[in-house]
C-alpha positions in Angstrom: 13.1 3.3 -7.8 10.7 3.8 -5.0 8.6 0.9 -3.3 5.9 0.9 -1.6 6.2 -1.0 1.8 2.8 -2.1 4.1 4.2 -2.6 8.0 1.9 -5.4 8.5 1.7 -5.2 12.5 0.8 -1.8 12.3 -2.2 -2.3 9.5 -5.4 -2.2 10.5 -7.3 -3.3 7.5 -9.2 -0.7 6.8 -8.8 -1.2 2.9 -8.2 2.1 1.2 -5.5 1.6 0.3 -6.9 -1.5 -1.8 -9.9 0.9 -2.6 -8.3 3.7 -3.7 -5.3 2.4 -5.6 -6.3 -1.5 -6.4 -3.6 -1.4 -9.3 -0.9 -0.9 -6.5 -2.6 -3.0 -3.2 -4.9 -6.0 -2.8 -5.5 -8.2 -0.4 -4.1 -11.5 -0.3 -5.9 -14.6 0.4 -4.3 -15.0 3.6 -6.2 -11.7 4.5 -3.3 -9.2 4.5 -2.8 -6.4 2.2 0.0 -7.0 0.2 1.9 -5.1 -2.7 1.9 -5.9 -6.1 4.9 -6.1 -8.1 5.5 -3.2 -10.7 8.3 -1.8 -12.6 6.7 1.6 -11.8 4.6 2.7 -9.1 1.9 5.9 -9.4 3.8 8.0 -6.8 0.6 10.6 -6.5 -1.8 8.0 -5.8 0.6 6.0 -3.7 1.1 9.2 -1.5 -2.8 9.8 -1.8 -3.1 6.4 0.0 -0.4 7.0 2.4 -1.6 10.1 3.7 -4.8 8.6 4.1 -4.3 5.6 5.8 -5.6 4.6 8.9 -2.9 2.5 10.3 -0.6 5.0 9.5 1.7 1.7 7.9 2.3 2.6 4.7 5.9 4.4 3.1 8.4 4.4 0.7 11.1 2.5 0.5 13.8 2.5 -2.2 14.1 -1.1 -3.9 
């Protein structure tokens, strides 16, 4: 199964990843976006994000 994986130090928090797929990212209360757990993640949505995101931070990872 495939992860999602935010590298923190490269985000920029720029939140569309928690706007455009808020089932899969949210921020935390520490202010970071973080990844929800999920037996199975929306791959087309996930790469949606990805392709989209600012900080360039986001990938797959296999779990």
């Amino acid at each position: 199964m495939k992860k999602p994986v935010i590298e923190l130090s490269d985000c920029v928090l720029c939140e569309i990843c928690t706007d455009y797929c808020p089932s899969v990212f949210r921020m935390n209360d520490a202010g970071f976006v973080e990844v929800l757990e999920m037996v199975e993640y929306p791959e087309e949505d996930v790469d949606e994000v990805i392709k989209n995101c600012l900080g360039d931070c986001i990938f797959w990872q296999e779990a």
